[in-house]
Backbone as a printed PyTorch tensor [residue, N CA C, xyz], in Angstrom:
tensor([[[ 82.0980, 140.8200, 160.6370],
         [ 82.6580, 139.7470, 161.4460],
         [ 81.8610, 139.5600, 162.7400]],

        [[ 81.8300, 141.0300, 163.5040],
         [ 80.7070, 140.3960, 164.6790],
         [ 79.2280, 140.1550, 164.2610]],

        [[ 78.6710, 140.1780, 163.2900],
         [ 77.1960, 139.4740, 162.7620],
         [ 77.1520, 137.8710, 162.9540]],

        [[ 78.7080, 137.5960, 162.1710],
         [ 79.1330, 136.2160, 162.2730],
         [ 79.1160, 135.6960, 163.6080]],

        [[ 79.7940, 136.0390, 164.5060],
         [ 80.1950, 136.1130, 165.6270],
         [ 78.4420, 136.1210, 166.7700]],

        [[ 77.8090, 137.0190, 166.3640],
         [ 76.4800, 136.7270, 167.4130],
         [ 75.4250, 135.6830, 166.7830]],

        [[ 75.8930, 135.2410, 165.3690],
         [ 74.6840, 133.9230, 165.1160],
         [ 75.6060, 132.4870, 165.6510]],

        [[ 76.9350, 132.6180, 165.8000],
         [ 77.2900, 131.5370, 166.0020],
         [ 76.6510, 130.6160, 167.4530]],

        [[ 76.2020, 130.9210, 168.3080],
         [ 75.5290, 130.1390, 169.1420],
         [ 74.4300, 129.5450, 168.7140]],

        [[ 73.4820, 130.6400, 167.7030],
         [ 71.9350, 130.0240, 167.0150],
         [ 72.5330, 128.4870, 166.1100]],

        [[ 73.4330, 129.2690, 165.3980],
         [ 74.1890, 127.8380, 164.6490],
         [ 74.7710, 126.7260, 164.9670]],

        [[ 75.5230, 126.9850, 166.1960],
         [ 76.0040, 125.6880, 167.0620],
         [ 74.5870, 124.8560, 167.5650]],

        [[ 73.8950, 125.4930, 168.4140],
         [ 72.6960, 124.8670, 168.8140],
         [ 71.9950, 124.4460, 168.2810]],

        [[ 71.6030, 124.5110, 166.5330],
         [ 71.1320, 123.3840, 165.3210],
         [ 71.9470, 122.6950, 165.5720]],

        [[ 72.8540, 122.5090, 165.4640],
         [ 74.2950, 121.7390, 164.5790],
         [ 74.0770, 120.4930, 166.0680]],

        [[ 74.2530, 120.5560, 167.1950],
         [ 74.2170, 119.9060, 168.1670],
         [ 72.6620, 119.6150, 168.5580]],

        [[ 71.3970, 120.3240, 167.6570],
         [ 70.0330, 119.3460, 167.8770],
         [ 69.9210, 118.5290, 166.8390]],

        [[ 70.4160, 118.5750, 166.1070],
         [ 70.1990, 117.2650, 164.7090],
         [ 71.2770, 116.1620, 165.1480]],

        [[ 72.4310, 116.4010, 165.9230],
         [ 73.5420, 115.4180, 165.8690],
         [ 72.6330, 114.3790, 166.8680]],

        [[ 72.0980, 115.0670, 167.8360],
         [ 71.6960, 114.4340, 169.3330],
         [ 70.3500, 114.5300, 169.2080]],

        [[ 69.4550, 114.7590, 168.4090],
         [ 67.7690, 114.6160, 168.6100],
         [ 67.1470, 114.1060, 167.2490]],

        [[ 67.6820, 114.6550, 166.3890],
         [ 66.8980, 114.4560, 165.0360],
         [ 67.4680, 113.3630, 164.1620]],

        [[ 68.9760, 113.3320, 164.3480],
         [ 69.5990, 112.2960, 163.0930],
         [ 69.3460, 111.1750, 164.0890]],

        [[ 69.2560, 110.6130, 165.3390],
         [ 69.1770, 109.4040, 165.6390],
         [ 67.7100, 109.2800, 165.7350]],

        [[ 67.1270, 109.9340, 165.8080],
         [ 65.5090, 109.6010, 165.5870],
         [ 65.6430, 108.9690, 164.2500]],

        [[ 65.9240, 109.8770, 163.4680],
         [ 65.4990, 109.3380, 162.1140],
         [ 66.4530, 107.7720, 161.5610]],

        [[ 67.0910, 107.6030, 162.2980],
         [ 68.1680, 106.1780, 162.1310],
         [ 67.0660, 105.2820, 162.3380]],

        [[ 66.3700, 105.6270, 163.9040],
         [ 65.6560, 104.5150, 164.6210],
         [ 64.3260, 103.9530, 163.8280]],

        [[ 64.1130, 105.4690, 163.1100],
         [ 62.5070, 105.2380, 162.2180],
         [ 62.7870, 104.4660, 161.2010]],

        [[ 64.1510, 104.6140, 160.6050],
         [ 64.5510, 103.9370, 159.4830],
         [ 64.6690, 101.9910, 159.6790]],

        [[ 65.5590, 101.6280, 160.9240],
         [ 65.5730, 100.2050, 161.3500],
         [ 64.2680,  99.9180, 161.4010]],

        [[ 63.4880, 100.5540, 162.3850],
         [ 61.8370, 100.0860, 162.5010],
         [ 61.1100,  99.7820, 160.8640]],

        [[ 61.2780, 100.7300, 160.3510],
         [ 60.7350, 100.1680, 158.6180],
         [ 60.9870,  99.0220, 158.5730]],

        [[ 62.5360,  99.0560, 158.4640],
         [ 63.2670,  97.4400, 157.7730],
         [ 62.6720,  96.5360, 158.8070]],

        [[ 62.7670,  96.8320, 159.7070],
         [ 61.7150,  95.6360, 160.7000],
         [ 60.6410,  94.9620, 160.2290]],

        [[ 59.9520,  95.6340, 160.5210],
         [ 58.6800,  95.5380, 159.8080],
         [ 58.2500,  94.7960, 158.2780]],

        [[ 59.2080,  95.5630, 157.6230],
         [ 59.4710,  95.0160, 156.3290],
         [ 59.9720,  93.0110, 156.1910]],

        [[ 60.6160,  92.9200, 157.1750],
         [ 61.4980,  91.5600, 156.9820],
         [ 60.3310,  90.8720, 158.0670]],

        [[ 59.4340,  91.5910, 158.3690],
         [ 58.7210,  90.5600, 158.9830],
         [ 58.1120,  88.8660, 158.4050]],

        [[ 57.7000,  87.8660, 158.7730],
         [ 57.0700,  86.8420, 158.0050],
         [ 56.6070,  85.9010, 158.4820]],

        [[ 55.6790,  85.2680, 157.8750],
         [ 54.7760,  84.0350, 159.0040],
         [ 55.5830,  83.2570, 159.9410]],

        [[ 54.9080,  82.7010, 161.2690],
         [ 55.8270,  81.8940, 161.7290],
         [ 56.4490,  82.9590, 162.7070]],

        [[ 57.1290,  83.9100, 162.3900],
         [ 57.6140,  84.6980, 163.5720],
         [ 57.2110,  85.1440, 164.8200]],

        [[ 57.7770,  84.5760, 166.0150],
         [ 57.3870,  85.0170, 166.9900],
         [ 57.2320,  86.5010, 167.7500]],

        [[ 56.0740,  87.0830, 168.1470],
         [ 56.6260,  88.6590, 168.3260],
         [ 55.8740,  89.0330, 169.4950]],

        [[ 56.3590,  90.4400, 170.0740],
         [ 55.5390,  90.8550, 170.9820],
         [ 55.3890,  92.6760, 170.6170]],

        [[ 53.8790,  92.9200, 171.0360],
         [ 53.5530,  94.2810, 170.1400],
         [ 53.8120,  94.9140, 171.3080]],

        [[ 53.3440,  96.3730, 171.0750],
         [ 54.3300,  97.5550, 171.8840],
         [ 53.0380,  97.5210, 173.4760]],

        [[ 52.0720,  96.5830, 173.6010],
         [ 50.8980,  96.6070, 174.4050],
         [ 51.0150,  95.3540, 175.3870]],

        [[ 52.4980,  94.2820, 175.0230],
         [ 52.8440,  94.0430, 175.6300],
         [ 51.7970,  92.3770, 175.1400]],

        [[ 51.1160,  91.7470, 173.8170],
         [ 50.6540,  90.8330, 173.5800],
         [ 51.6710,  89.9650, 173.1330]],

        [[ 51.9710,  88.8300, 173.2600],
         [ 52.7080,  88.0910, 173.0140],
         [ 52.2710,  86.8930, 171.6710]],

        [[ 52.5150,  86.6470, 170.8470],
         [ 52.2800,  85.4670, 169.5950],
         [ 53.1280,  85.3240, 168.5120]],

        [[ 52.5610,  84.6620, 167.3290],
         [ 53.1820,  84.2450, 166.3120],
         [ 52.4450,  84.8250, 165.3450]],

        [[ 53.0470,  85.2130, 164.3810],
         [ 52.7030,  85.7210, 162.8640],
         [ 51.9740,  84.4610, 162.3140]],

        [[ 50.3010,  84.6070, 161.8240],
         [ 49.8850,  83.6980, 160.7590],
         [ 49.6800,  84.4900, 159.8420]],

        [[ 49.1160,  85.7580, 159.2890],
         [ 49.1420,  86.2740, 158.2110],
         [ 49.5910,  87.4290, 157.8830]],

        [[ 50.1660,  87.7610, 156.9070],
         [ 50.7090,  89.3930, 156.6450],
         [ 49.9770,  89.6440, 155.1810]],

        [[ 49.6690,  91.1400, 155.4550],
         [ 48.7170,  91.8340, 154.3150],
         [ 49.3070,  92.8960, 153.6990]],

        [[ 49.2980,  93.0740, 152.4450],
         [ 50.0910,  94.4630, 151.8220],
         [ 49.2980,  96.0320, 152.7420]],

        [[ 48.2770,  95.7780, 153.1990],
         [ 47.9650,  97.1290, 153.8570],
         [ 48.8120,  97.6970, 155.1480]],

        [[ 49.5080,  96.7240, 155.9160],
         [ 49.7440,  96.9870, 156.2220],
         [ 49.9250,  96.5920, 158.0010]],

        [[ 48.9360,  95.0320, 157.5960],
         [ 48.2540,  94.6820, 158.9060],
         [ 48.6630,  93.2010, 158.8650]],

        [[ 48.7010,  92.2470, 159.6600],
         [ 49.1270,  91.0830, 159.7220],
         [ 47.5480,  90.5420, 161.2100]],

        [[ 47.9200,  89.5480, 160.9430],
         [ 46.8640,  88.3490, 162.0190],
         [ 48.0220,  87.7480, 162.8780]],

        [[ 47.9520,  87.8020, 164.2680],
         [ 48.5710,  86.9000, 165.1840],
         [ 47.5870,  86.4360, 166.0300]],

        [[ 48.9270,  85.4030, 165.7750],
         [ 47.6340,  84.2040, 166.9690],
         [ 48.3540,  84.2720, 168.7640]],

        [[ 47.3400,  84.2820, 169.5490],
         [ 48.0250,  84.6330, 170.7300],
         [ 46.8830,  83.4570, 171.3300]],

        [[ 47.1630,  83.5590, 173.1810],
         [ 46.2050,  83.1700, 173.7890],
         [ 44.7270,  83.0830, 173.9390]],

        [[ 44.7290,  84.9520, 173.5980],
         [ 43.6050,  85.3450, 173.3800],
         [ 42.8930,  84.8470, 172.1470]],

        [[ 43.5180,  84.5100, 170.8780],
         [ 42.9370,  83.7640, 169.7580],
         [ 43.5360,  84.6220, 168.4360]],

        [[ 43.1560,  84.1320, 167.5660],
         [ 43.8300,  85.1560, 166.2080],
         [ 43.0740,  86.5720, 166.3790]],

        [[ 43.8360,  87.5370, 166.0540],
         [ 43.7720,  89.0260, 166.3000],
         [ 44.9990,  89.7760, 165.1530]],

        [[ 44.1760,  90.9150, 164.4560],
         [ 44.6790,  91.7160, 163.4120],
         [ 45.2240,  92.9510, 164.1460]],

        [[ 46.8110,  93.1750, 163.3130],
         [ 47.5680,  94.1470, 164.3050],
         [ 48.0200,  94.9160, 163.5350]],

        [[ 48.2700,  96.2350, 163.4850],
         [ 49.1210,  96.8710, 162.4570],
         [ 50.5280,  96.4520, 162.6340]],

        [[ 51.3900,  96.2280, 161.6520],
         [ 52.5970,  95.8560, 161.7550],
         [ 53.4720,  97.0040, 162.6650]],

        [[ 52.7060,  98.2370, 162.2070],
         [ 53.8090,  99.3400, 163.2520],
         [ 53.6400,  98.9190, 165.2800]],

        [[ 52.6100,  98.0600, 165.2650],
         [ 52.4090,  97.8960, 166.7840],
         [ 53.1850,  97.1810, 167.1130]],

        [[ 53.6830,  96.1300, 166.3040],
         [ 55.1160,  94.9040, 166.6270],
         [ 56.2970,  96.0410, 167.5390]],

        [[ 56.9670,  95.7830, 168.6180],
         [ 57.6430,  95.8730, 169.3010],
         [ 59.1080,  95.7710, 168.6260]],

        [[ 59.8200,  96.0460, 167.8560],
         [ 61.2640,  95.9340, 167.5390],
         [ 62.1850,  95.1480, 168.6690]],

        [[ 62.2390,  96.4760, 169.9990],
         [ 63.1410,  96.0340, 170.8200],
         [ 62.6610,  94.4550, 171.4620]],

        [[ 61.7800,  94.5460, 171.8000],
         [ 61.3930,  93.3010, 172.6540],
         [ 61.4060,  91.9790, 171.7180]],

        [[ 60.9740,  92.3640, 170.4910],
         [ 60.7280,  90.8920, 169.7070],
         [ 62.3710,  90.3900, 168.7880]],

        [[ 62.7090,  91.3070, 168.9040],
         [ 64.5010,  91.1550, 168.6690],
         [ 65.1000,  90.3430, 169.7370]],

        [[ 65.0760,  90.4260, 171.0910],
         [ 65.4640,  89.8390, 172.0130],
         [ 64.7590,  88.5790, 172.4370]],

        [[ 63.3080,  88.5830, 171.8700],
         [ 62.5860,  86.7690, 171.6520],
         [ 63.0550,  86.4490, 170.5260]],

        [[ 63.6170,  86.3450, 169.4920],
         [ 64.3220,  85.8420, 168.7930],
         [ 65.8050,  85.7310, 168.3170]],

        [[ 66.5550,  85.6900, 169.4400],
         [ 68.1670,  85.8580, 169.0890],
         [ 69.0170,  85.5690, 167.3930]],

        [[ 69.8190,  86.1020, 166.8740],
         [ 70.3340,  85.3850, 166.0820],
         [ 71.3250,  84.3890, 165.8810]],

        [[ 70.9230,  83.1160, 165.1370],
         [ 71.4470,  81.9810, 165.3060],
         [ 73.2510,  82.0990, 166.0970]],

        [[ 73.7890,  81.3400, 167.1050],
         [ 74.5340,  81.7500, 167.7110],
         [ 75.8480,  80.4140, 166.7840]],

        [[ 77.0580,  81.2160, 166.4170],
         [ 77.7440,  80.5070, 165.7320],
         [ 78.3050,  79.2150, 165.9690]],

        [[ 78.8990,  78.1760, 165.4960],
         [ 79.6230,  77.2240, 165.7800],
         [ 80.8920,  77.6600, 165.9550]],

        [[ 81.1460,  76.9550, 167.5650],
         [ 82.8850,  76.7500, 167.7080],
         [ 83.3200,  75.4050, 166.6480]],

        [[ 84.6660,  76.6580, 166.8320],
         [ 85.4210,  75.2900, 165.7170],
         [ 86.7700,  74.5730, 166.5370]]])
């Protein structure tokens, strides 16, 4: 019983780093996929470097072309910004009835 008793802190302290470090990491990595994934021409975005444009091409490797100020430029899709380009594109806001 006290064996039990002196691992229980080693065990609490997993139990409370996966609740609070590891399982919401891995939530966040998971939305970012689907991000990425539902990306498509036409979309407006801003990458994590702070470039601002529109989606003209997306490639199965992994890379897409935006067109910005600077001119068309190839980006890895993981550089797209989630938080920021979520908030340049709101979702459609409903009708009052």
């Amino acid at each position: 019983m006290e064996q039990i008793q002196s691992f229980l802190p080693i065990i609490l302290l997993f139990v409370v780093m996966y609740l609070f470090l590891i399982r919401p990491q891995m939530k966040k990595a998971k939305q970012e996929k689907q991000f990425a994934a539902q990306l498509k021409k036409g979309d407006k975005i801003i990458t994590t470097g702070g470039l601002h444009g529109k989606i003209l091409e997306l490639y199965d490797d992994g890379t897409c072309v935006i067109e910005s100020l600077a001119g068309k430029l190839k980006f890895e899709k993981a550089a797209i910004s989630m938080e920021r380009t979520a908030k340049l594109n709101p979702p459609p806001a409903k009708g009052k009835k």
